[in-house]
C-alpha positions as semicolon CSV with decimal commas, in nm:
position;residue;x (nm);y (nm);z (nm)
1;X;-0,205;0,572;-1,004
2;X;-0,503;0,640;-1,220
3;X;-0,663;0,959;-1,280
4;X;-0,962;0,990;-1,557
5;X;-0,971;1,193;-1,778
6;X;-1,263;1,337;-1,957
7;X;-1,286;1,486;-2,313
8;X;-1,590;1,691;-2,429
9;X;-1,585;1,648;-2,810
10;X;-1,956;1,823;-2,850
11;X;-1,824;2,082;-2,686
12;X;-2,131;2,025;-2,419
13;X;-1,988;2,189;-2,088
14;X;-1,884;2,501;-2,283
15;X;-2,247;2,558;-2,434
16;X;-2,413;2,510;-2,083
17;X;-2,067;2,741;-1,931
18;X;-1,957;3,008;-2,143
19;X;-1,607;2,944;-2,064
20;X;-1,333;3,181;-2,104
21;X;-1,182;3,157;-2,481
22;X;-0,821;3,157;-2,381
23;X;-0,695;2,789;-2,368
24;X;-0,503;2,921;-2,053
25;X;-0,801;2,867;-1,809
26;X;-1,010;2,629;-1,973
27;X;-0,820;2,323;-1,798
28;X;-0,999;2,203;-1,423
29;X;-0,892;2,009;-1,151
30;X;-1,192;1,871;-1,023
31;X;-1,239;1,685;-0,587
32;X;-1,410;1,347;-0,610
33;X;-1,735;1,537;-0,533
34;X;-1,703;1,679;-0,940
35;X;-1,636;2,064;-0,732
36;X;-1,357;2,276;-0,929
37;X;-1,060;2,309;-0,692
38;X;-0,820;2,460;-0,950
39;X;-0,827;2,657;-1,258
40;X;-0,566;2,636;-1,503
41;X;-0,340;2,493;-1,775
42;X;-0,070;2,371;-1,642
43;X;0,136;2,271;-2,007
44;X;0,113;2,646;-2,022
45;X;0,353;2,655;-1,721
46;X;0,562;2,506;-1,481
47;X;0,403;2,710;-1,194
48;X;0,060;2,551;-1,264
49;X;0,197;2,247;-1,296
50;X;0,324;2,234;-0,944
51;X;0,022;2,362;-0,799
52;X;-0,176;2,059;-0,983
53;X;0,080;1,828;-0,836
54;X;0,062;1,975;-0,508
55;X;-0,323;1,963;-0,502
56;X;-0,376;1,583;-0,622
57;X;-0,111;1,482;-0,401
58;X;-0,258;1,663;-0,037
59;X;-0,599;1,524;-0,190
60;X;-0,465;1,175;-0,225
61;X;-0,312;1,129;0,103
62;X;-0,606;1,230;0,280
């Protein structure tokens, strides 16, 4: 399965975003319509991590 991934190198999204500092919350699960769905780092724990699984896969399937 392929999911993209997008990198912001100019740091473009934070300028136009002010996003919160801590690296904790400044990873997104976006909906093919580009709408956040989920907030949240999940290599920062195993919690978010299932929740990120648990989102793309009800997303997927329908």
């Amino acid at each position: 399965m392929f999911y993209p991934v997008f990198f912001d190198t100019a740091n473009n999204i934070n300028k136009l975003n002010k996003f919160n500092p801590n690296a904790k919350y400044q990873c997104f699960l976006l909906d093919k319509n580009n709408k956040v769905v989920f907030v949240g780092n999940p290599t920062y724990s195993y919690a978010i991590w299932q929740l990120y699984k648990k989102t793309i896969d009800s997303t997927v399937i329908q």
